[in-house]
C-alpha positions as CSV (number, residue, x, y, z in Angstrom):
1,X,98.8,-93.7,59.8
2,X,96.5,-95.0,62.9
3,X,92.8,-94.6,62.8
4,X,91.6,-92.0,65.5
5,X,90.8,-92.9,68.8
6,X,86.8,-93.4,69.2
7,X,87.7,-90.2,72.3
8,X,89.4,-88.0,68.8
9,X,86.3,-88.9,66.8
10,X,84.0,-87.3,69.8
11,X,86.0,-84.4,70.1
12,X,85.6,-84.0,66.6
13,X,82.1,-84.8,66.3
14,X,82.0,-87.6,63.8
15,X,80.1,-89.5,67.1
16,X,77.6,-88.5,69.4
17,X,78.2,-88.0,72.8
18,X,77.2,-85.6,75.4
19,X,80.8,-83.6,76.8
20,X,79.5,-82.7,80.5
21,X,82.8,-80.8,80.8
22,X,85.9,-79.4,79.3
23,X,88.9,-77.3,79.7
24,X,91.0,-76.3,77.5
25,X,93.7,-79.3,77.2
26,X,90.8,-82.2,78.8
27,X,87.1,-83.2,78.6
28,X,84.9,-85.3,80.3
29,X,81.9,-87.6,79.0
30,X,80.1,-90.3,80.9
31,X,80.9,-93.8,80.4
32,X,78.7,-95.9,77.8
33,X,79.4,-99.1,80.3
34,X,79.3,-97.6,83.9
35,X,80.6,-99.4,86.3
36,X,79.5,-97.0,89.7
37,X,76.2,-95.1,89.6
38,X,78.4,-92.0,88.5
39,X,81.5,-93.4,85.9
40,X,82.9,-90.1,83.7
41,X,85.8,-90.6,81.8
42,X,88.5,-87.3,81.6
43,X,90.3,-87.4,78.2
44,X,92.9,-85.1,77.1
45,X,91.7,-83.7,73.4
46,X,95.5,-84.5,72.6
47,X,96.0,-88.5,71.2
48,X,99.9,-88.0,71.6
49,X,99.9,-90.4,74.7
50,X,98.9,-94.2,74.8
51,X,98.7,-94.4,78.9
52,X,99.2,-92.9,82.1
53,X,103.1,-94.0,82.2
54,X,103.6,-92.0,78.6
55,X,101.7,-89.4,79.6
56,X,103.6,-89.0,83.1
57,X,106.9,-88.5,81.9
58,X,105.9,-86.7,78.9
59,X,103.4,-83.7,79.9
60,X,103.2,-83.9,83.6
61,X,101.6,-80.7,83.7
62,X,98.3,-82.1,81.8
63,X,98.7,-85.5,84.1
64,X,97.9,-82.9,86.9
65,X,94.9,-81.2,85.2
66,X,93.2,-84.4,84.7
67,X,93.5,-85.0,88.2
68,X,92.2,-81.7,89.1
69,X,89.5,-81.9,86.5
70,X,88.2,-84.9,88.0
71,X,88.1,-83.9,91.7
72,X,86.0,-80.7,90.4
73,X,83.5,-82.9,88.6
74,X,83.1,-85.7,91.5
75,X,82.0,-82.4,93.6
76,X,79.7,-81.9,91.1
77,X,78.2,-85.0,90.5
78,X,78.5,-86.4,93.9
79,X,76.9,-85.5,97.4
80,X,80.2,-85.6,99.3
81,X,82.8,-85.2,96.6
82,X,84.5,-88.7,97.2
83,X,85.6,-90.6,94.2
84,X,87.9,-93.4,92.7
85,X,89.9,-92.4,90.0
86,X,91.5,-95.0,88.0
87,X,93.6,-95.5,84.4
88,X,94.0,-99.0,82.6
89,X,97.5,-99.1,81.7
90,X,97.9,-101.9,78.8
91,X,95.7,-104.6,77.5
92,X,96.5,-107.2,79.8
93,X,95.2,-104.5,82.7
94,X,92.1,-104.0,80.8
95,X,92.9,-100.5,78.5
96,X,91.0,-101.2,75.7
97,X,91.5,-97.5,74.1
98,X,94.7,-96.8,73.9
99,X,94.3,-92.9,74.3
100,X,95.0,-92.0,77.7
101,X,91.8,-91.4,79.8
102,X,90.6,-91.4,83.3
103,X,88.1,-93.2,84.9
104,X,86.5,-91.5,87.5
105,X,83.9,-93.3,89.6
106,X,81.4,-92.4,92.6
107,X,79.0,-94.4,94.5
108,X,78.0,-97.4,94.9
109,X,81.3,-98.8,93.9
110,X,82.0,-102.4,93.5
111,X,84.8,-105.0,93.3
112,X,84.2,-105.6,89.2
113,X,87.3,-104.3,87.3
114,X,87.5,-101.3,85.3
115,X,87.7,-101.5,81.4
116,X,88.6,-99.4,78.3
């Protein structure tokens, strides 16, 4: 049996973090190493899928909430809703935590890659 994610241990409160949002399938936190002004990670509270390709072809559906989710919290955290949304698919493309998540950036953006 695999350890849980560091995203399952916030959802279950064994470490502290501040959840700025959630649904019922997703939640949001900020990241601990922004890398834009505003840099939330969306998380669905399932661990069932490594990366964005699992998750594609096996829930779709939850893919598409994710998406949604972020667009409603770069309206709330941003003056004119605009963000970049990106996921790290494999080590070797910078995932670091292999349960899927979103990162979801805003402002100030730069060229420096993406991790986790």
């Amino acid at each position: 049996m695999t350890e849980p994610s560091i995203f399952t241990r916030i959802l279950n409160g064994e470490i502290p973090a501040e959840i700025i949002g959630e649904t019922d399938r997703v939640f949001a936190v900020r990241d601990i190493a922004p890398q834009a002004p505003m840099h939330l990670l969306v998380i669905p509270k399932t661990a069932e899928y490594r990366d964005v390709a699992e998750l594609a072809s096996g829930d779709p559906e939850l893919l598409a909430e994710i998406v949604s989710f972020a667009r409603e919290l770069a309206a709330q955290h941003t003056d004119d809703g605009d963000f970049r949304l990106v996921f790290n698919t494999g080590a070797n493309a910078g995932q670091t935590v292999f349960h899927v998540h979103a990162h979801v950036l805003a402002g100030g953006l730069t060229e420096k890659s993406v991790g986790a």
